[in-house]
C-alpha positions as CSV (number, residue, x, y, z in Angstrom):
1,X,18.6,27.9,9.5
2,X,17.1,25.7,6.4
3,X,16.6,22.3,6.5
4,X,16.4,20.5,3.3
5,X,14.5,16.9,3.2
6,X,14.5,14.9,0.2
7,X,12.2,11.9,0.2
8,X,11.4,9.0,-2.3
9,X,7.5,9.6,-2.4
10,X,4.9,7.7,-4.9
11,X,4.0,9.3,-7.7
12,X,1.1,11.5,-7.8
13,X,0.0,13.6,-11.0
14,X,-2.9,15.9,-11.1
15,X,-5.5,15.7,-13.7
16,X,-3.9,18.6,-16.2
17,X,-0.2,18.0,-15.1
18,X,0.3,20.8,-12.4
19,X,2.8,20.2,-9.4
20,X,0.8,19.3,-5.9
21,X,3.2,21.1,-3.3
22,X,0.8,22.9,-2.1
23,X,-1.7,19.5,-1.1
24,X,1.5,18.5,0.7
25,X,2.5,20.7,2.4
26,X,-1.3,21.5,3.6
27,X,-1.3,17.6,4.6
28,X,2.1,17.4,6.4
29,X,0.6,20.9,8.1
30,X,-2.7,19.0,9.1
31,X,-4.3,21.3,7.0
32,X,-7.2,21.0,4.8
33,X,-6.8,20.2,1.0
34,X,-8.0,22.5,-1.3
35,X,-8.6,21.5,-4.8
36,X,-8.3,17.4,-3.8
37,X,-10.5,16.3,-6.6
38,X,-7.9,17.5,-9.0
39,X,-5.8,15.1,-8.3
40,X,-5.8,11.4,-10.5
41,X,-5.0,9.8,-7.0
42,X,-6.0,11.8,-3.7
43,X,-5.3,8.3,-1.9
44,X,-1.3,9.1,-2.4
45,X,-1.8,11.6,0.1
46,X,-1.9,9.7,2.9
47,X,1.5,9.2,2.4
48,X,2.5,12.4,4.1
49,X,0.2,11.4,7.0
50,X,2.1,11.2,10.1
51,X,5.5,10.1,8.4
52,X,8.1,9.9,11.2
53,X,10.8,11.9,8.5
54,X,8.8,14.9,8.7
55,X,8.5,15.1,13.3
């Protein structure tokens, strides 16, 4: 079975442009972040923190 969730989520851009699943899905996970600083806005993260869409 696959379960799709779609979500309207802030907008966060990395310094050179690259897509940031990876940082999200290691933060839904409760995983360390690897490569944090290369995002413009490492605060958006906290976004995925404990959100009640993703239990």
């Amino acid at each position: 079975m696959c379960l799709t969730l779609f979500l309207k989520c802030p907008i966060f851009p990395t310094k050179n442009g690259k897509i940031i699943e990876l940082a999200v899905n290691a933060v839904i996970q409760g995983l360390p972040i690897k490569n944090k600083e290369a995002l413009q806005n490492p605060e958006i993260l906290d976004f995925f923190k404990n959100l009640d869409a993703l239990k």
